[in-house]
LUMLO-123270 format. One line per 4 residues: number of its first residue (from 0); their letters; for each residue y, x, z of C-alpha. Coordinates in Angstrom, 2 decimals, always signed. Each point is the difference from the previous one (the first is absolute). Layout:
<vexfis>
NUM	a	Y/X/Z | ...
</vexfis>
This chain:
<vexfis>
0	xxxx	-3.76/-12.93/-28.66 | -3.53/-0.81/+1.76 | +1.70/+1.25/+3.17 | +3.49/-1.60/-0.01
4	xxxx	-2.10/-3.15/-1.12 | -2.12/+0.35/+3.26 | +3.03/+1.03/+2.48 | -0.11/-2.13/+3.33
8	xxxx	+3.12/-2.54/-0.33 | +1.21/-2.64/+2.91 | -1.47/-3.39/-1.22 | +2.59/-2.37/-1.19
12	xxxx	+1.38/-1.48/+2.49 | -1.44/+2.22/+2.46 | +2.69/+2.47/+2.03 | -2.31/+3.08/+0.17
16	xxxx	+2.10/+3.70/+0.07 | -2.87/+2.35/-0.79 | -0.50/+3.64/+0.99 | -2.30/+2.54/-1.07
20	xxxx	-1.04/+3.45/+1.71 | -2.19/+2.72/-2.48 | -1.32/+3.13/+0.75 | -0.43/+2.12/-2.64
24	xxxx	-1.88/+3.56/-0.18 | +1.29/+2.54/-2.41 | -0.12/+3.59/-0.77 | +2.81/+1.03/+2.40
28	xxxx	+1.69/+2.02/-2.84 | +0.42/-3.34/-1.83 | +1.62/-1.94/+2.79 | +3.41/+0.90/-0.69
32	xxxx	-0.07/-0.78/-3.59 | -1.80/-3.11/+0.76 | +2.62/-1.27/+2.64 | +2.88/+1.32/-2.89
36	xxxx	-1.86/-2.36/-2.52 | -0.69/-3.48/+2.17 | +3.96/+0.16/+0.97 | +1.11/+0.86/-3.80
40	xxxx	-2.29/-3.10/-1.21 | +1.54/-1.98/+2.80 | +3.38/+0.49/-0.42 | -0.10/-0.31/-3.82
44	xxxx	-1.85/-3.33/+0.59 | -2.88/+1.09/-2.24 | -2.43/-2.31/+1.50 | +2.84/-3.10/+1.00
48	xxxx	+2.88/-0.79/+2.72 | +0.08/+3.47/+2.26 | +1.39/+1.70/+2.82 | -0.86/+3.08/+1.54
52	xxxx	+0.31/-0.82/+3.49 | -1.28/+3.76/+1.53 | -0.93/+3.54/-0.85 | -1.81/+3.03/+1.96
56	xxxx	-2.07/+2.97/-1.10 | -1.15/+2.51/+2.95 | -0.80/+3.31/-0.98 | -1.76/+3.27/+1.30
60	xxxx	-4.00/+0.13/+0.02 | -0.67/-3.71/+0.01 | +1.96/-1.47/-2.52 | +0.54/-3.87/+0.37
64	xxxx	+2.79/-2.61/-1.58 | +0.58/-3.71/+0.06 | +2.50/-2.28/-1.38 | +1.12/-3.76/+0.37
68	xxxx	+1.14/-2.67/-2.29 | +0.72/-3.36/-0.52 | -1.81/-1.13/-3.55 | -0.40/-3.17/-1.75
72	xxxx	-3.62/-1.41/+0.17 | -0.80/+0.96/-3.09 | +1.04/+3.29/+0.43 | -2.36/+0.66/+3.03
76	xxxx	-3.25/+0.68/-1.66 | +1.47/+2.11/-2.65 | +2.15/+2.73/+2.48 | -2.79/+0.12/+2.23
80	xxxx	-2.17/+1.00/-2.82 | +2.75/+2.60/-1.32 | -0.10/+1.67/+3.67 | -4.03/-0.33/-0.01
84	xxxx	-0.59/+1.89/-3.46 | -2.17/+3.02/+0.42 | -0.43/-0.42/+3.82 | -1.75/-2.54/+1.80
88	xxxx	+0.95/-3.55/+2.03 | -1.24/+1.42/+3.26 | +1.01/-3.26/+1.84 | +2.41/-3.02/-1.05
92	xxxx	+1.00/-2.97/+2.47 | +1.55/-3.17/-1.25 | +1.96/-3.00/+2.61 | +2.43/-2.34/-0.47
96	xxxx	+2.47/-1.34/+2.69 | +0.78/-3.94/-0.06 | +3.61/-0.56/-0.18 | -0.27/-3.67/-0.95
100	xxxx	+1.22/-0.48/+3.93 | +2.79/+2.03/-0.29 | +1.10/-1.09/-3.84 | +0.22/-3.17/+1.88
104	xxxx	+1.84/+1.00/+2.67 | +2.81/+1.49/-1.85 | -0.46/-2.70/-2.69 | +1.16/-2.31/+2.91
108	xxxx	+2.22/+2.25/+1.45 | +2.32/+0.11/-3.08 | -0.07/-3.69/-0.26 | +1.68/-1.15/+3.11
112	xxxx	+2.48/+2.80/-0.31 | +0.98/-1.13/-3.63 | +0.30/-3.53/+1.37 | +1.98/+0.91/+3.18
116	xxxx	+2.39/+2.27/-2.37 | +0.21/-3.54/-2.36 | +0.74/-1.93/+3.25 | +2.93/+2.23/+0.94
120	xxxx	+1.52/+0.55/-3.37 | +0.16/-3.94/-0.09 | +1.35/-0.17/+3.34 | +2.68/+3.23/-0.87
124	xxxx	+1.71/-2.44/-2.55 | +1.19/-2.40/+2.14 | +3.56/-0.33/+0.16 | +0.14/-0.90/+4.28
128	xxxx	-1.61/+2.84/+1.05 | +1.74/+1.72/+2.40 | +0.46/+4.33/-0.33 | -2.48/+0.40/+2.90
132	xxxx	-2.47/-2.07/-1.14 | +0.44/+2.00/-3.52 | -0.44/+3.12/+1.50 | -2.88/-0.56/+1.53
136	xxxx	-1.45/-1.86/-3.11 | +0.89/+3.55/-1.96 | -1.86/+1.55/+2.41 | -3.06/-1.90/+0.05
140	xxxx	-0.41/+0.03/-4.02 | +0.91/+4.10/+0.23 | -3.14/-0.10/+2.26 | -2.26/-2.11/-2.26
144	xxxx	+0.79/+1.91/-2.81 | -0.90/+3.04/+1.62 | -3.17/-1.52/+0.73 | -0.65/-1.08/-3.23
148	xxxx	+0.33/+3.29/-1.61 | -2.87/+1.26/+2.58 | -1.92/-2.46/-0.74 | +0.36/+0.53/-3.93
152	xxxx	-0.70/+3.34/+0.60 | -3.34/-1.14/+2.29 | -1.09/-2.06/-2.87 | +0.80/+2.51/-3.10
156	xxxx	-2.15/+2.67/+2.42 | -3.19/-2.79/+0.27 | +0.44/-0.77/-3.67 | -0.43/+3.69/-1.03
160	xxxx	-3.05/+0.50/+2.25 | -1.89/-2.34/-1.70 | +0.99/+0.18/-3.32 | -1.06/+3.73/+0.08
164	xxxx	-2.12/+2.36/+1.97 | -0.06/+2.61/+2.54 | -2.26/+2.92/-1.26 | +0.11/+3.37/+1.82
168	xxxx	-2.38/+2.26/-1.36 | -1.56/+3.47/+2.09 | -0.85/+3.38/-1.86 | -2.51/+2.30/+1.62
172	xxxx	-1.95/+3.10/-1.00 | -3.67/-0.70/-0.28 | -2.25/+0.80/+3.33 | -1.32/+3.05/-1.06
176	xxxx	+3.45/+1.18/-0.51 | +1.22/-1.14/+3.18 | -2.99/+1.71/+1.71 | +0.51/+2.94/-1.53
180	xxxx	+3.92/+0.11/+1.60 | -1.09/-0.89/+2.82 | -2.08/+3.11/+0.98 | +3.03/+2.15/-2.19
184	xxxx	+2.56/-1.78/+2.22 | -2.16/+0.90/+3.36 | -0.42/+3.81/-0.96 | +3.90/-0.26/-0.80
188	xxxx	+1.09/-1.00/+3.57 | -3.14/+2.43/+1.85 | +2.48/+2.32/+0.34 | +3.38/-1.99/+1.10
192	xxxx	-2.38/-1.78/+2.27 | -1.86/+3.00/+1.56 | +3.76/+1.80/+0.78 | +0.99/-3.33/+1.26
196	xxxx	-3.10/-0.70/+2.06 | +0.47/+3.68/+1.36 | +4.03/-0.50/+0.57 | -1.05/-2.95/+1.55
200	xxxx	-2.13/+1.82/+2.45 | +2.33/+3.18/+0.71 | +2.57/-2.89/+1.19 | -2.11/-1.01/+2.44
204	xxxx	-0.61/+3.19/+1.53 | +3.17/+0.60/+0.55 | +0.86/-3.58/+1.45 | -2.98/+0.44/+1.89
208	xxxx	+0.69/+3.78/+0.82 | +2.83/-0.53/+2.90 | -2.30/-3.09/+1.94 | -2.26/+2.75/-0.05
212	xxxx	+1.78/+2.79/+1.92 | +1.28/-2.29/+2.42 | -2.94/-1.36/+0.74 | -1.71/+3.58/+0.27
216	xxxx	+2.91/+0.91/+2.22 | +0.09/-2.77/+1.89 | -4.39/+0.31/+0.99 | +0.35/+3.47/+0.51
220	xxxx	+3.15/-0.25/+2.77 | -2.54/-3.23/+1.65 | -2.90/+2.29/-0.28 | +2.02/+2.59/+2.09
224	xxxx	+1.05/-1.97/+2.59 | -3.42/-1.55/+0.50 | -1.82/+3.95/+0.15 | +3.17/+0.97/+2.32
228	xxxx	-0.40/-3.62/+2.49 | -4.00/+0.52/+0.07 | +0.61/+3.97/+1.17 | +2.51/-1.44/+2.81
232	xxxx	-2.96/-2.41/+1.02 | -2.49/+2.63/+0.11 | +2.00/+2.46/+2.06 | +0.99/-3.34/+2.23
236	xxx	-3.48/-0.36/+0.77 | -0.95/+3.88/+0.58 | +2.08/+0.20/+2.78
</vexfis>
């Protein structure tokens, strides 16, 4: 209760959409029943209003997780303790992104279009209107009222970004762990990278192999004619 009761909120009146980013250290065995847990509390909305919004686990010799939701206030404090229990908060960052601009954006937004679409219905009733001037009318209001339903949609997404909270939350093994399958990873690959350091060199031989010949070929036939045109020379100037 201390927690929920001490959970960051956007001030009345205030049109704040907060996110939060955790890293969390964790025997790496525990990291996939940990993940399991946070997303069973969220979607059971254990600790209020919740939506798990992303999963991931990665395997092999370092272990990590993380998952994403979207949580009341209240509930912030609470699931970020559940995914902290028996681990450690190795880092946690907190911001909140102003939307009062863009509440009042859309806020205006839907205003002129519901008076526009008022305007026209008015204007639809009259009995002189003539069936081009109708059509087009029909077609205008189709258009508001396409925009309006963005724009409800614009203004439902705001509303829920700052009535809850974005909370994605990142399991790790603790650093001795991850030293420790570091140096096991590195003797794994010695031996894929040794064959493939050594394929690596046995392909360039034998790209390298042909410039070679010719090149050999090509001295020794210039070396031959040079020995052959000094002889001439020297029997030129014996005479």
């Amino acid at each position: 209760a201390d927690a929920a009761a001490g959970a960051v909120a956007s001030p009345e009146g205030a049109f704040l959409a907060y996110e939060h980013d955790i890293r969390i250290q964790l025997d790496a065995k525990r990291i996939s029943e940990r993940v399991k847990a946070v997303s069973a509390a969220c979607q059971s909305n254990r600790f209020g209003d919740c939506a798990v919004l992303q999963v991931g686990e990665e395997g092999g010799e370092t272990r990590s997780g993380s998952i994403r939701v979207r949580i009341a206030p209240k509930g912030v404090e609470p699931i970020i303790a559940l995914a902290g229990e028996g681990g450690d908060v190795a880092s946690r960052n907190t911001h909140a992104e102003d939307l009062a601009q863009q509440v009042a954006d859309t806020a205006l937004t839907q205003t002129r279009l519901q008076k526009e679409h008022a305007q026209l219905q008015a204007y639809q009733q009259r009995s002189d209107m003539k069936v081009a001037d109708l059509l087009a009318v029909s077609q205008r209001m189709a258009e508001i009222e396409a925009g309006l339903e963005q724009a409800n949609k614009e203004a439902a997404q705001q509303r829920r970004r700052i009535d809850t909270q974005l909370v994605t939350l990142h399991f790790e093994g603790p650093a001795g762990q991850r030293s420790r399958s570091d140096i096991g990873k590195a003797f794994s690959e010695f031996g894929s990278i040794f064959t493939t350091s050594i394929a690596f060199v046995i392909r360039a031989v034998a790209a390298l192999l042909p410039v070679g010949v010719v090149a050999w070929a090509v001295g020794a036939v210039g070396l031959a004619l040079w020995r052959r045109r000094k002889r001439r020379k020297a029997a030129a100037a014996a005479r």
